[in-house]
N, C-alpha and C positions, 0 to 999 in steps of 0.2 A: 783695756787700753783703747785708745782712739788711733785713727789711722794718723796720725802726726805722732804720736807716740812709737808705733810700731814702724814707720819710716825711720825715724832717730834711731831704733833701736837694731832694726835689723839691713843688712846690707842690699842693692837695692834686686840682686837675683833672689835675696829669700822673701823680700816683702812681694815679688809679682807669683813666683811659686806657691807662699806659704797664706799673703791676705791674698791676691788676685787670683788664688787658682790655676795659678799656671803650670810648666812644666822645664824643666832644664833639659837639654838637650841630649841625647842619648849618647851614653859612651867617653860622658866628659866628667860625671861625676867625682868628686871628692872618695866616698865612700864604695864606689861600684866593686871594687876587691880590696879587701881588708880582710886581713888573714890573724888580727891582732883579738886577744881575749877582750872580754869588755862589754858594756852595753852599749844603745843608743839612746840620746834623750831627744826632745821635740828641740829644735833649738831658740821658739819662740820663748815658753815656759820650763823648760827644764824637765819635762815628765818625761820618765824612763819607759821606751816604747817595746825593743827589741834588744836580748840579746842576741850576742855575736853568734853563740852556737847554733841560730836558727838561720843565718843566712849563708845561702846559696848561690853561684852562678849559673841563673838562669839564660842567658845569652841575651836577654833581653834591650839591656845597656842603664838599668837602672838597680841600685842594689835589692835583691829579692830577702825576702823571711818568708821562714814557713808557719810562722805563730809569733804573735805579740806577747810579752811580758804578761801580761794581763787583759783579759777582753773589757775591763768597765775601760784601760786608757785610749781604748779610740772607739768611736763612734763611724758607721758605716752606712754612707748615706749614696741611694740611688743618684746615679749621675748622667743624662741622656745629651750631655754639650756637646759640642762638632759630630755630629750625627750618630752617635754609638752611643749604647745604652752600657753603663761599665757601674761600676761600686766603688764609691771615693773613699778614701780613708781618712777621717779628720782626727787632729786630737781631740779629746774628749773633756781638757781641762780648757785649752785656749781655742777650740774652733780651727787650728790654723789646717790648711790643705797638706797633707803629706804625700798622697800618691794614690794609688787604685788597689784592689785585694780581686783575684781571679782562681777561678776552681780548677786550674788548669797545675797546678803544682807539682813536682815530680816525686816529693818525700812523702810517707806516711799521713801527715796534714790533710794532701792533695789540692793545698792551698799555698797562692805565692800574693806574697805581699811586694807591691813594686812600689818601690820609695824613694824620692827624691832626694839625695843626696845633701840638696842646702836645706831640705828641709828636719837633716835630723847630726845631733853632734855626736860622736865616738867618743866615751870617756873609758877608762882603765877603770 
């Protein structure tokens, strides 16, 4: 898709989250506690990222996982913008930005995956 495509398609806090890399604001999330069974999918392309049993309230103010559905659906790419050096999380089907992954995790993993809320859907 072309950025006029993915404007049409997506609302306009997921297209600066999800094409521009940006971030939604902590604690305001959709998704930050959900207590419900289910997965997550990218909400760009539909690819199943996280399930529900892997996340965690991490206190951080963005929903955490401590393992992705699978490691080929996201790709983890060096990220060094507004002065910090972090690990972005992209999907791996459509590119889109989902959030950052840090080794600071408190479950077995020791990995927490912080994820943007508009950037991923809860389905049953």
């Amino acid at each position: 898709m072309n950025n006029d495509q993915w404007r049409q398609k997506l609302t306009p806090e997921q297209y600066y989250v999800c094409r521009e890399k940006g971030t939604e604001r902590p604690f305001t999330g959709k998704w930050l506690v959900c207590q419900e069974s289910g997965q997550y999918h990218c909400v760009c392309c539909d690819s199943l990222l996280f399930d529900a049993t892997s996340q965690f309230d991490s206190g951080c103010g963005w929903p955490s996982f401590d393992e992705v559905i699978d490691n080929s659906k996201v790709n983890i790419v060096r990220d060094s913008s507004h002065g910090m050096e972090r690990m972005e999380v992209v999907c791996a089907n459509c590119e889109a930005h989902l959030g950052h992954v840090f080794n600071d995790g408190p479950t077995k993993t020791g990995v927490r995956y912080c994820i943007n809320s508009v950037a991923i859907e809860h389905q049953e």
